[in-house]
C-alpha positions in Angstrom: 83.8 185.4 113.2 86.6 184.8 115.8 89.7 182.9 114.2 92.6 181.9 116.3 95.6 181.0 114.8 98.5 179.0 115.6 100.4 181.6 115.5 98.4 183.8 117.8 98.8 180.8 120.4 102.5 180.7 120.3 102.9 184.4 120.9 100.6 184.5 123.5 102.6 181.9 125.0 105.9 184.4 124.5 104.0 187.2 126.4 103.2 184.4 129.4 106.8 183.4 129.6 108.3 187.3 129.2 105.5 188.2 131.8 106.3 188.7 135.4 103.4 186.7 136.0 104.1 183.6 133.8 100.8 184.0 132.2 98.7 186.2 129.7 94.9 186.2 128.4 93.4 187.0 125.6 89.9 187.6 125.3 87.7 186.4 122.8 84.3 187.6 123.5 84.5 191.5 122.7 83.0 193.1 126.1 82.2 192.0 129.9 78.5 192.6 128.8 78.1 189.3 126.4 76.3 186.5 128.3 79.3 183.9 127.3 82.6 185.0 128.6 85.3 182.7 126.5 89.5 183.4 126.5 92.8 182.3 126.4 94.8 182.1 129.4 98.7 181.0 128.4 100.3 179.6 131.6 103.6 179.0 132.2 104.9 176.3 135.2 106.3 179.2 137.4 102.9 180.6 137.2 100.4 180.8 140.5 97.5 181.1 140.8 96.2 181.7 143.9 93.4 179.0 145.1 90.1 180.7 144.6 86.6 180.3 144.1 83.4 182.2 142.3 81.1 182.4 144.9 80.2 185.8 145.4 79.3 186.2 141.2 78.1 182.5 141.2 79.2 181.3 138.0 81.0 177.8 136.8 84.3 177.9 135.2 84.8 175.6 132.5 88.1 174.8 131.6 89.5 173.5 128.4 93.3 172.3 127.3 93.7 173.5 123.9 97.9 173.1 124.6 100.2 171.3 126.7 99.4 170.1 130.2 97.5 171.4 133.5 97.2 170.0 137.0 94.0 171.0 138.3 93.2 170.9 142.4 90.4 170.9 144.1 90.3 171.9 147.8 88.1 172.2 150.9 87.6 174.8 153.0 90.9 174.5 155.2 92.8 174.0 152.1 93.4 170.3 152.2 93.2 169.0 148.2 89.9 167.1 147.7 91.0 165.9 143.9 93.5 166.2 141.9 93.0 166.1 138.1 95.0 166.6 134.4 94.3 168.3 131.5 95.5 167.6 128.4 94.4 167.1 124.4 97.6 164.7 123.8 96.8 161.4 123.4 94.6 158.9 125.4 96.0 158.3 128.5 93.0 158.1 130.9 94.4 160.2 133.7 94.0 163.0 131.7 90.6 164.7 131.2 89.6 166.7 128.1 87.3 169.1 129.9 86.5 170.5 133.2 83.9 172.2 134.8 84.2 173.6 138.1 81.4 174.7 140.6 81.3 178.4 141.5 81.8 177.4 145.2 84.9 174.8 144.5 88.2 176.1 145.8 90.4 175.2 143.0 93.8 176.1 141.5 95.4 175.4 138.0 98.9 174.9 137.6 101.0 173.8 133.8 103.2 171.2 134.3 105.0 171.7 130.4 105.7 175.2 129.0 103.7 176.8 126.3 100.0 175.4 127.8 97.1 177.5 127.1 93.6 177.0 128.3 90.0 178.1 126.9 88.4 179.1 129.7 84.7 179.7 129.3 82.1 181.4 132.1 78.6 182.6 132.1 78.4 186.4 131.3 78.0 189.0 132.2 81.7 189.4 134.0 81.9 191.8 136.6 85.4 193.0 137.3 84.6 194.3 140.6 84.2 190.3 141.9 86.1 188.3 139.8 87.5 185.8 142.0 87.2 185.1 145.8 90.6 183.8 147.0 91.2 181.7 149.5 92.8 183.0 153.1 94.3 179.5 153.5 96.7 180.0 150.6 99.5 182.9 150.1 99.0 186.3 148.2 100.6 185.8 144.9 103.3 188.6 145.2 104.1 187.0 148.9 107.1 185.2 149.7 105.2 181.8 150.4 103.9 182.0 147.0 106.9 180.4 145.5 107.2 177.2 147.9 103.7 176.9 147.8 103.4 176.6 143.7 106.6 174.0 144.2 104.7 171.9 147.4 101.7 171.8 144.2 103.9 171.2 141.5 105.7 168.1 143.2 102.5 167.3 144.6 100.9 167.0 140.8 104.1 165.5 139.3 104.2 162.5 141.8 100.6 160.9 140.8 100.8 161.3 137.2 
């Protein structure tokens, strides 16, 4: 039996914000081999994540809020957002969805909008590392310059139809 505490979530959230990346997993399946792939991915707002897809290991992504509060985007292929969707387990405003599931072959980015959000996110096993995402040539490397003003251009973006 897998037990995650409260206390577990708040220091993964302290490793996502003391990370270089603004964001840390844990896993909660024990190896890449189980046929359910399930973790923890803390995510802090200066986090980005690339736009990406799972095409070439064609598997769905489902995407739970277990904390705080995620923009999700969906894009076409020349990067222009198709849909634009929250995430959140706080109250019942009906912008806000409970869960996701994305299509292996939907571009689509993830960004927090408060600190201290964590997602479950939950795949089809088995995971090979060797083709975990496919990202998208449209959008900037995240260790580029561009990276930064493209996360901000997504976060204003997010922030002005909630």
């Amino acid at each position: 039996m897998r037990i995650v505490t409260n206390l577990e979530l708040n220091d993964l959230s302290r490793k996502a914000n003391s990370s270089t990346r603004r964001r840390q997993h844990l896993n909660i399946h024990e190896n890449y081999s189980e046929p359910c792939q399930r973790l923890l991915n803390a995510i802090e707002p200066e986090s980005y994540i690339r736009p990406h897809r799972h095409q070439t290991d064609p598997k769905n992504e489902m995407l739970v809020p277990i904390n705080g509060l995620f923009a999700i985007f969906i894009f076409n292929d020349f990067g222009e957002i198709l849909d634009l969707m929250y995430l959140s387990q706080k109250g019942n405003n009906i912008k806000f969805s409970k869960i996701v599931e994305i299509p292996s072959y939907r571009w689509h980015t993830v960004i927090a909008l408060e600190k201290e959000s964590v997602l479950l996110e939950i795949k089809a096993g088995p995971f090979n590392p060797e083709f975990p995402k496919d990202f998208a040539s449209w959008a900037p490397n995240e260790s580029s310059k561009e990276a930064a003003a493209y996360l901000k251009q997504l976060f204003i973006t997010a922030k002005n139809y909630l």
